[in-house]
C-alpha positions as CSV (number, residue, x, y, z in Angstrom):
1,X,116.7,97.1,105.3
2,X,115.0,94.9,107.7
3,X,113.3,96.3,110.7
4,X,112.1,94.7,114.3
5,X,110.0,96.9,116.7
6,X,111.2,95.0,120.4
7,X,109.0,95.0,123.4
8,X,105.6,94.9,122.2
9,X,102.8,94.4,124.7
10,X,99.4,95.6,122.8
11,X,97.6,93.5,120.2
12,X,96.2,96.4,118.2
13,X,99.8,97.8,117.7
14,X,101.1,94.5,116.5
15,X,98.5,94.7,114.1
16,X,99.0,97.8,113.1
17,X,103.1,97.3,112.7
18,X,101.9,94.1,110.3
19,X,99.7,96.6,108.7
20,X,103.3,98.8,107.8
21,X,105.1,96.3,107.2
22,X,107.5,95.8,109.8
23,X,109.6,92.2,109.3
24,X,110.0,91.6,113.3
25,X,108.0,92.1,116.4
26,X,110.2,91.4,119.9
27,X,107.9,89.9,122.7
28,X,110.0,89.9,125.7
29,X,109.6,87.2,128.4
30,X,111.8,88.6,131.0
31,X,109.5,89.2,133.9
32,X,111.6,92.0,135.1
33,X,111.3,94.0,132.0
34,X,108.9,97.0,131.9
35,X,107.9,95.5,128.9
36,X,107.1,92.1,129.6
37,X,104.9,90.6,126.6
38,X,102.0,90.3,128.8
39,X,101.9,93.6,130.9
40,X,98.9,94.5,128.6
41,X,96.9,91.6,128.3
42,X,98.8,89.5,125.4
43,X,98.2,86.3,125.2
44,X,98.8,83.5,122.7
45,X,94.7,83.4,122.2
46,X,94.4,86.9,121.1
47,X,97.2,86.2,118.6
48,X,95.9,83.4,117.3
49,X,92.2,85.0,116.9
50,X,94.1,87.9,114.9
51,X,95.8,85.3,112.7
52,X,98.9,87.8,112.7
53,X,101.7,86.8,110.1
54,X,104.3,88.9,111.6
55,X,107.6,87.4,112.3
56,X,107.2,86.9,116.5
57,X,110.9,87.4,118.0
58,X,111.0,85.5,122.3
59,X,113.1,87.7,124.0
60,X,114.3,85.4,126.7
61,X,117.3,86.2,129.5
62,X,119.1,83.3,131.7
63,X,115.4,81.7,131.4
64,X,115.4,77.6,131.7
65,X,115.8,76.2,128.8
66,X,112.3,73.8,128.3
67,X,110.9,76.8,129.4
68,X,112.3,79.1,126.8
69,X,111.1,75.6,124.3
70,X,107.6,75.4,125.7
71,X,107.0,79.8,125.5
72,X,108.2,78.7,121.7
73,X,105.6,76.5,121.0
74,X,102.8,78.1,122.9
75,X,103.1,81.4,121.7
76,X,103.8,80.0,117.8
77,X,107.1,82.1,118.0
78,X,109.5,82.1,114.4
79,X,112.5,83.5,116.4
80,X,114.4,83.5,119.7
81,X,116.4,86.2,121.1
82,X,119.2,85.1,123.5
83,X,119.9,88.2,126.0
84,X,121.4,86.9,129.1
85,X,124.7,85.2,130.0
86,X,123.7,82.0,128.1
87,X,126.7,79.4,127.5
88,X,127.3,78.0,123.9
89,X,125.7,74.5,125.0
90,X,122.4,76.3,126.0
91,X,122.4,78.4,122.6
92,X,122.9,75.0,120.8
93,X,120.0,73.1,122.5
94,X,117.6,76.1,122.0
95,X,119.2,76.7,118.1
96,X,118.4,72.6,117.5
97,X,114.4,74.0,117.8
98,X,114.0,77.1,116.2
99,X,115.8,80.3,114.9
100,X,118.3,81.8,117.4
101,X,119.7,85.1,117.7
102,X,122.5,85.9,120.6
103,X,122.6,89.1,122.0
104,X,125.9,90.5,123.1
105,X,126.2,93.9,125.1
106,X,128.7,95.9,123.8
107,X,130.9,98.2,125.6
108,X,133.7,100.2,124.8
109,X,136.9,99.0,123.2
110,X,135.2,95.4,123.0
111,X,137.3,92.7,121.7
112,X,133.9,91.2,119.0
113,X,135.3,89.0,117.7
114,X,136.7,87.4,121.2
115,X,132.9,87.8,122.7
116,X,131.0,86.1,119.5
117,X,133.8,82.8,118.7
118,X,132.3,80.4,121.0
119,X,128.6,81.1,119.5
120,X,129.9,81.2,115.7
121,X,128.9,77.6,115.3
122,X,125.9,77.3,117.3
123,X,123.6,80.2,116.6
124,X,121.7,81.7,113.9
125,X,122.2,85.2,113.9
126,X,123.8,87.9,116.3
127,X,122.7,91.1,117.7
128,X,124.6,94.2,118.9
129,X,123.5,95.8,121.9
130,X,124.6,98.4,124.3
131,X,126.9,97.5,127.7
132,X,124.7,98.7,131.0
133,X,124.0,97.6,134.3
134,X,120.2,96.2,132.8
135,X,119.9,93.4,130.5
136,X,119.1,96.0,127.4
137,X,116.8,99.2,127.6
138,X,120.0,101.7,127.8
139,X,118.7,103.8,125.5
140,X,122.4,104.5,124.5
141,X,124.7,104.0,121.7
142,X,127.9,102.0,121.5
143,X,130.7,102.6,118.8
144,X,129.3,101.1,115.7
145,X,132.6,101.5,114.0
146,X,133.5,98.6,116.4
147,X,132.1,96.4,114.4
148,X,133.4,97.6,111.1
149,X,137.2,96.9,111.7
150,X,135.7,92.9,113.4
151,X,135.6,89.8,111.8
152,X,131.4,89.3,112.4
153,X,130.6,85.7,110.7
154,X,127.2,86.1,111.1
155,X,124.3,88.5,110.0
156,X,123.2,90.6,113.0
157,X,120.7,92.5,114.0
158,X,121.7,96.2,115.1
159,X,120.1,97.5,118.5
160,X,120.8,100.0,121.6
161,X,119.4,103.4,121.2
162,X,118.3,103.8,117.8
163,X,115.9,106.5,117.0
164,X,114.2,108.6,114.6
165,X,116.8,111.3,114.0
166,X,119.5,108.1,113.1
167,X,118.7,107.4,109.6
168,X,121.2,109.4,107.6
169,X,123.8,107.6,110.5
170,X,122.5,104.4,109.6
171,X,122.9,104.8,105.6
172,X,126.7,106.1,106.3
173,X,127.3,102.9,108.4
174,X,125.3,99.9,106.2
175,X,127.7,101.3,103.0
176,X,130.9,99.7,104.9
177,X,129.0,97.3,106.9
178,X,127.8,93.8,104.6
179,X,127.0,91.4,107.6
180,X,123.7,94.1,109.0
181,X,120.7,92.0,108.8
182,X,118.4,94.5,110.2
183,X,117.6,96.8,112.6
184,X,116.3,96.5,116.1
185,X,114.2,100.1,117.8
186,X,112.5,100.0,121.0
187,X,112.7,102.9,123.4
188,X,113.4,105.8,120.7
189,X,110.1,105.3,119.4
190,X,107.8,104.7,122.9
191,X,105.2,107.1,124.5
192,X,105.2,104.9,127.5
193,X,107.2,101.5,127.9
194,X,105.8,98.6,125.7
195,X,103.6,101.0,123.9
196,X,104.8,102.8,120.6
197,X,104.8,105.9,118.4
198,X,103.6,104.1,115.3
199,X,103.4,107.2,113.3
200,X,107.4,107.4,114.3
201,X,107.5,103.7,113.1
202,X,106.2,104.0,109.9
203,X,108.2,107.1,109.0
204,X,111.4,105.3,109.8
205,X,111.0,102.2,108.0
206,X,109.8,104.1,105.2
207,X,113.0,105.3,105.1
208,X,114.9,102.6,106.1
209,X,113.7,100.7,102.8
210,X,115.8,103.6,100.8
211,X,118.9,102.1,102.4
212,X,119.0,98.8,100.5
């Protein structure tokens, strides 16, 4: 099982999640966030000096879209991460240039397949967050078995609240569940925001590798 640690802001832990192994780190360009990619001193330079061949994830919300395309190019990013209220048409332009995942907040008794139609055709993958006021960073769960009984086209990327404790839940679900393409942590595994418990990193990918 794929894994992507989101809201990274420290160059030594980057390199230390390539170190474990880790497919996907999540920079977030969302001024607003706690965890805002450059909150630490991030910059495109530092990556490029550390020549890191991690898969790099823009985390973008309602951001204009040359924008979104120039923050692509500058930073070298392989993937971008849709979490606002972007239409189909914006998805499209951005999916024409690189990789794109759209993010949909889930809340309860959600109607999937209803929310995701529109973006079946214009996207590259999905992911599966948690309904809250914020734009992400619940911390929370939604139903998972929501998207067992839904007609998901796509692969997607499972987020909202995940921790260490959630392995043996995540085994049970990925046995009925074909369409997971990995899983996204963030706040579960923090000692402050944008800064990580990579000990509890390691120990859960270790064990999310025994899923698949």
């Amino acid at each position: 099982m794929r894994l992507k640690v989101c809201g990274m802001t420290d160059i030594a832990q980057l390199k230390q999640l390539e170190a474990i192994g880790v497919d996907f780190a999540g920079l977030i360009f969302y001024p607003q966030s706690p965890r805002y990619a450059t909150k630490a001193g991030l910059t495109p330079e530092l990556l490029k000096k550390e020549k890191l061949r991690i898969n790099r994830v823009g985390v973008f919300v309602n951001e204009e879209q040359d924008t979104v395309l120039r923050t692509v190019d500058k930073w070298k990013l392989d993937m971008v991460q849709l979490h606002g209220d972007e239409s189909p048409r914006y998805c499209e332009h951005i999916s024409n240039h690189v990789n794109t995942i759209k993010a949909f907040r889930i809340g309860d008794n959600e109607n999937i397949p209803y929310k995701t139609f529109p973006f079946n055709e214009v996207v590259d993958l999905y992911l599966f967050d948690t309904m809250g006021k914020q734009y992400g960073g619940t911390g929370e769960q939604f139903k998972w078995d929501l998207l067992c009984h839904a007609p998901v086209p796509k692969p997607y990327f499972l987020s909202g609240g995940i921790g260490p404790d959630d392995v043996d839940q995540l085994a049970q679900f990925c046995k009925n569940e074909q369409k997971i393409f990995a899983i996204d942590v963030n706040s579960k595994f923090e000692v402050s925001p944008g800064l990580k418990d990579l000990k509890k990193v390691e120990t859960f990918f270790n064990a999310l590798k025994k899923i698949n």
